[in-house]
C-alpha positions in Angstrom: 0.0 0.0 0.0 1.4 3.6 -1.1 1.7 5.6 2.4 2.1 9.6 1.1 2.8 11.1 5.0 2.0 14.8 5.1 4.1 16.5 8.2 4.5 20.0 9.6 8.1 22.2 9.9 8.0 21.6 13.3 8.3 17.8 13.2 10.5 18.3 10.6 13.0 20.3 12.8 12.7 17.7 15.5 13.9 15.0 12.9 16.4 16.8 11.1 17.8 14.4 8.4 21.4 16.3 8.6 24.2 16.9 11.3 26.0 19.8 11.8 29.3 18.1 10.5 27.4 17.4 7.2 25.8 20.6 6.1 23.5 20.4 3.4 24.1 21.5 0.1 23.1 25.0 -1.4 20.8 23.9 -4.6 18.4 21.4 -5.2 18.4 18.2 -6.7 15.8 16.7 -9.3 15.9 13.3 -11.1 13.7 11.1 -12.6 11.3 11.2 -15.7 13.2 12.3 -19.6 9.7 13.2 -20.5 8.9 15.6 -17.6 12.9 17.1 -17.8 12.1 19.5 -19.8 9.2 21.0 -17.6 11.2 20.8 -14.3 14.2 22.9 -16.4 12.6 25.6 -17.1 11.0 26.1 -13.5 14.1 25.5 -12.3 15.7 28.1 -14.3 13.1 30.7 -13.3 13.9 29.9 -10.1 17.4 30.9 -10.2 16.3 34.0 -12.5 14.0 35.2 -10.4 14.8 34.4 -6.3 17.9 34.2 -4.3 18.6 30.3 -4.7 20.7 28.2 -7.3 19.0 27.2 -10.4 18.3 23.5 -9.0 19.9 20.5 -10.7 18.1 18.6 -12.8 19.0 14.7 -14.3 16.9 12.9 -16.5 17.4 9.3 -15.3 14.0 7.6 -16.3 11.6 7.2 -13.9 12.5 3.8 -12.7 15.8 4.7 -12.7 15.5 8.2 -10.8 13.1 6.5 -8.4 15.7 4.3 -7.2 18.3 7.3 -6.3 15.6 8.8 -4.9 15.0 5.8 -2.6 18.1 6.0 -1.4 17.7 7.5 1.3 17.9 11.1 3.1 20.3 14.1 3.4 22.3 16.1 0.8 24.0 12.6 -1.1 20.3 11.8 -2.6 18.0 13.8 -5.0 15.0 15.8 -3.1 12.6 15.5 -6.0 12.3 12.6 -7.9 9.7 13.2 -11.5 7.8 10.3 -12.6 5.4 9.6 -15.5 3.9 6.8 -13.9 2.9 6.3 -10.4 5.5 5.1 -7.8 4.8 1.1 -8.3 4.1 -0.2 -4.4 7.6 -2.3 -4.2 9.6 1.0 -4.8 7.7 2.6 -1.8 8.6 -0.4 0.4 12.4 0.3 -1.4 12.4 4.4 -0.4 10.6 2.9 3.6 13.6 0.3 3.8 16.0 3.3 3.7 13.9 5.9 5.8 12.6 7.8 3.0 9.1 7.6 4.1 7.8 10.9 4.5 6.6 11.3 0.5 4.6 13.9 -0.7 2.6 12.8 -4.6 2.3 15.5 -6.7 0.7 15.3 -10.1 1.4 18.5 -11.7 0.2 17.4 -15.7 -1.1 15.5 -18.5 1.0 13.8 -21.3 1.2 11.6 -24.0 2.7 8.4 -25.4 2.9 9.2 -29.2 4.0 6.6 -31.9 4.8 8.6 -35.2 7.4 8.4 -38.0 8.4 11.1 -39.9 6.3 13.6 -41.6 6.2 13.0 -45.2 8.4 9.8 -45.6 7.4 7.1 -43.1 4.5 5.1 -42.7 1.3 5.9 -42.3 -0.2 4.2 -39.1 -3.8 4.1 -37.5 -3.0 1.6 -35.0 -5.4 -0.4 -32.2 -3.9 -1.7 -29.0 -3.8 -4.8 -30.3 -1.6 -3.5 -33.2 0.6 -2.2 -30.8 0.6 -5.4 -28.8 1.0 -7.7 -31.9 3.9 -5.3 -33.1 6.4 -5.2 -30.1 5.8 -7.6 -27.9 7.7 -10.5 -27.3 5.4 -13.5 -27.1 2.1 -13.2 -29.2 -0.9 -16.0 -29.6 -0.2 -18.2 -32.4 -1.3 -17.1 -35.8 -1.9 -20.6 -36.9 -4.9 -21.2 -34.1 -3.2 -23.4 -31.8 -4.0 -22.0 -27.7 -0.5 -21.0 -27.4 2.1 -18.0 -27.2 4.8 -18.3 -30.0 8.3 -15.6 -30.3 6.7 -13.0 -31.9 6.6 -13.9 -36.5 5.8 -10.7 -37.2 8.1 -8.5 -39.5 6.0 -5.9 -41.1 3.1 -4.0 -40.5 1.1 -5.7 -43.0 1.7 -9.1 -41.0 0.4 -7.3 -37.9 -3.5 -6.1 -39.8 -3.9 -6.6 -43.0 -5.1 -2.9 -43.2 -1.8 -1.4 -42.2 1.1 -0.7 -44.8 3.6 -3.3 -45.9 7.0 -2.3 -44.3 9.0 -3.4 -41.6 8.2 -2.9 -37.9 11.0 -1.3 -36.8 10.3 1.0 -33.5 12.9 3.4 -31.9 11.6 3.7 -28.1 12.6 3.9 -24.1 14.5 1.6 -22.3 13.3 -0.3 -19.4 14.0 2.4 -17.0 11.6 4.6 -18.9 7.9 5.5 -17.2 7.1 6.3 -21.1 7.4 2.2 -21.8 6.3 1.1 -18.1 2.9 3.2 -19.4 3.2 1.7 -22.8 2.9 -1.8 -21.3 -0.4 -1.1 -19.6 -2.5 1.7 -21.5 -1.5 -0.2 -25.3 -0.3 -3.6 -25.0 -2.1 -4.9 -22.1 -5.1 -3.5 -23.5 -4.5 -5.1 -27.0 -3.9 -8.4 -25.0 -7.0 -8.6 -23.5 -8.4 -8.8 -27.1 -7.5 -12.2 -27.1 -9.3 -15.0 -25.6 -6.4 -16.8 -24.4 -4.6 -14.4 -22.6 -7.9 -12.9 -21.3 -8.4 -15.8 -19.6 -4.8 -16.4 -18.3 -5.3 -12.9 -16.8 -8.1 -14.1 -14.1 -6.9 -17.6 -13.7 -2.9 -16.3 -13.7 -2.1 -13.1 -13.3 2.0 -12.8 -13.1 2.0 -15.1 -16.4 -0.5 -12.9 -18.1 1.9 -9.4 -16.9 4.7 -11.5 -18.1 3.2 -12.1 -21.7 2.0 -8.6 -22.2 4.2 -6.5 -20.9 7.6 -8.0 -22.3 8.9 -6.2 -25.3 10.6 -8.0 -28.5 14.2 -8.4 -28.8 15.0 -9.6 -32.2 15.5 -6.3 -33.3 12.3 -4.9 -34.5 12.3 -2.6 -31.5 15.8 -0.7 -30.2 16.3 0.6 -27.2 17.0 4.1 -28.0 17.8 5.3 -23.7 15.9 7.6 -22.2 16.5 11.4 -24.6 13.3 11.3 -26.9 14.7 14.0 -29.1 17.3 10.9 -29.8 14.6 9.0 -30.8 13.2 12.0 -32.8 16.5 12.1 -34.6 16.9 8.7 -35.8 13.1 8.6 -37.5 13.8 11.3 -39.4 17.2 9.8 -40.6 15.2 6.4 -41.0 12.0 7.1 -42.8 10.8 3.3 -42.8 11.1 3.9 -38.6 8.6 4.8 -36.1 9.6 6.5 -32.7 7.7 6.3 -29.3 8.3 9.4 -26.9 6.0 12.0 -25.1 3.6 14.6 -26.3 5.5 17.8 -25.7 8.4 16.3 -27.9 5.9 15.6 -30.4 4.2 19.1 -30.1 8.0 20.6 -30.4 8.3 19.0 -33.8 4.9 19.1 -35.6 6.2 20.7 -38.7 8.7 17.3 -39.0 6.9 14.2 -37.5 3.1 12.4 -38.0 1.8 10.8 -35.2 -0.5 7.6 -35.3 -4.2 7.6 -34.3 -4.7 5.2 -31.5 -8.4 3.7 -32.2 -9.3 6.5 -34.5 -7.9 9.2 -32.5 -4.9 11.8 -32.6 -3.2 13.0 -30.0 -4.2 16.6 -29.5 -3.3 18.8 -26.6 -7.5 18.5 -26.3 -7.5 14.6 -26.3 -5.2 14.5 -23.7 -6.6 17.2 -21.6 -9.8 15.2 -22.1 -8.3 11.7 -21.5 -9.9 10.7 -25.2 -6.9 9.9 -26.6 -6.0 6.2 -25.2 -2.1 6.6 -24.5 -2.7 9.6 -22.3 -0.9 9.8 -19.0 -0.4 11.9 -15.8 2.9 13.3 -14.9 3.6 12.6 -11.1 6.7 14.7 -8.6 7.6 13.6 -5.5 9.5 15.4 -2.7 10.9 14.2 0.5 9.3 16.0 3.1 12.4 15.7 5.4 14.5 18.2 3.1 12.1 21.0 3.2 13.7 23.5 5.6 17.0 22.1 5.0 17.8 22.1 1.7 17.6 26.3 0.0 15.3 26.3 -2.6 13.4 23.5 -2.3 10.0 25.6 -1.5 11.1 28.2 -4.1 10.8 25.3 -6.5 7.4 24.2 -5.5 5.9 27.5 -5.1 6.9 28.2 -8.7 5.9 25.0 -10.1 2.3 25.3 -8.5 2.0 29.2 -9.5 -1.1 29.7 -11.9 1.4 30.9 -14.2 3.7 28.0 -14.7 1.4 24.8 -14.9 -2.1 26.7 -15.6 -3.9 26.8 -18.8 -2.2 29.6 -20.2 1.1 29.1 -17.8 4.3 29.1 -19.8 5.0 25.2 -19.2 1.8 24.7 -21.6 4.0 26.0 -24.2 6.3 23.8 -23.5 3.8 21.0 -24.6 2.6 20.5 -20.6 -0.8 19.6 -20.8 -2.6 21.1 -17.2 -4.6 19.4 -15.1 -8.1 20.7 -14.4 -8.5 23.8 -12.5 -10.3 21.6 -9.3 -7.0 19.1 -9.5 -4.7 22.0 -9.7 -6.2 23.7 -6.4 -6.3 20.4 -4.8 -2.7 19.6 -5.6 -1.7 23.3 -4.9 -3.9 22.8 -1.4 -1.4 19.8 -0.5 1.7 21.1 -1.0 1.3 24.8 0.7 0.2 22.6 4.0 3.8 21.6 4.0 5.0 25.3 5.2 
């Protein structure tokens, strides 16, 4: 069960996580999520344009991977902030408990999206199901001779995958297993196409690790590469290989509209309204989490959050939307803004 302990500066004070021989450092650190990077950099940067603290530090790890330095424990040798675009799974809160990180605060601060697009005028042309997805890049698929079995996956081009899609290669530039982007991947697309079939519909209710084994594990003949955790990477090596298609977040794909196509995902595009809608199937929330213990200890750490929660950064019309940050509603922003001011 995720425990998110809420605690005053007083009790705080009374548990300070640092000695005097170990002072703590002067700037904050961030790690965590490639496809929220970009969002925490420029808040960080107005933070160090605009108060008295260092522009914080900011890593882009993956989320799995920035989640574990995170958990590693408390004081000034581990990050303060970790970003996320998936929840915290509930054995990595055990991991940050184990090492007596266990005053979390959850922040979702946005909406994103997992896009699947080639470039503009020379790659394919994709309208893709969740099934397609799951048929295209996962490991194990059901036999496509009938027999009540999972097979290494046969298919090599889109046209073996539907019959409607266009004869090429599958080939799919996308994130590493550290990545939030393909942890989200897994469940929103190729779970969902799993469950399509009968076979592993049923292995779901009557065996549940098996059936998160079969749908989640990606291919690794070479029809998907790891391409680490910098989407504009991935952006780079579609354009230089038209036949390609390249998995990475919304605002990378809102940053290069005039280069890239994105796929519809059961008849819909990704639109900063389908997103803010939830209509578009691979939509996602963007998640922070701060140590409560470092607040009041480490300079700048409230600057950042005041900032990030200002109606002017992640709002509407706030300048992270132009970044491609899709806002949460007005009644989730005040709710999230509600929880973190209760922390000074």
């Amino acid at each position: 069960m995720r425990i998110l302990i809420l605690v005053t500066l007083a009790v705080l004070v009374s548990a300070a996580p640092f000695s005097q021989a170990t002072p703590p450092r002067d700037y904050v650190v961030i790690t965590g999520s490639s496809t929220a990077y970009p969002f925490a950099t420029v808040v960080a940067e107005r933070v160090g344009k605009t108060t008295g603290f260092r522009t914080p530090q900011v890593n882009a790890f993956g989320s799995g991977g920035g989640i574990r330095q995170f958990c590693g424990g408390i004081g000034p040798r581990y990050p303060d902030i970790v970003l996320a675009s998936r929840r915290m799974k509930p054995t990595e809160v055990t991991d940050c408990h184990q090492n007596r990180v266990v005053e979390l605060v959850e922040l979702k601060f946005g909406y994103d999206g997992i896009i699947i697009a080639a470039a503009d005028k020379a790659g394919p042309k994709l309208s893709l199901t969740p099934r397609d997805i799951y048929l295209a890049i996962a490991r194990d698929v059901p036999d496509p001779d009938g027999n009540q079995t999972l097979v290494r996956n046969p298919h090599r081009t889109w046209k073996q995958v539907n019959p409607a899609l266009p004869d090429v290669p599958v080939k799919v530039y996308g994130p590493p297993p550290t990545s939030g982007t393909r942890d989200v991947l897994a469940e929103l697309g190729m779970e969902r196409g799993c469950l399509s079939f009968p076979l592993l519909s049923t292995m779901r209710g009557e065996d549940p690790a098996r059936f998160r084994a079969a749908c989640h594990a990606i291919r690794e003949d070479g029809a998907y590469i790891d391409s680490g955790e910098n989407d504009n990477i991935i952006i780079k090596k579609i354009l230089a290989d038209p036949a390609a298609v390249g998995i990475f977040g919304f605002n990378f794909y809102d940053q290069n509209l005039d280069r890239v196509r994105a796929a519809q995902v059961n008849g819909v595009a990704p639109t900063w309204e389908t997103i803010f809608d939830q209509v578009y199937p691979l939509s996602r929330p963007l998640y922070l989490y701060v140590k409560s213990a470092h607040l009041g200890w480490i300079p700048g750490l409230e600057a950042f959050l005041k900032e990030l929660i200002n109606e002017g950064t992640w709002g509407e019309n706030g300048y992270l939307s132009e970044r491609g940050l899709v806002p949460l509603t007005r009644d989730e922003r005040a709710k999230y803004a509600e929880k973190i001011r209760q922390l000074w």
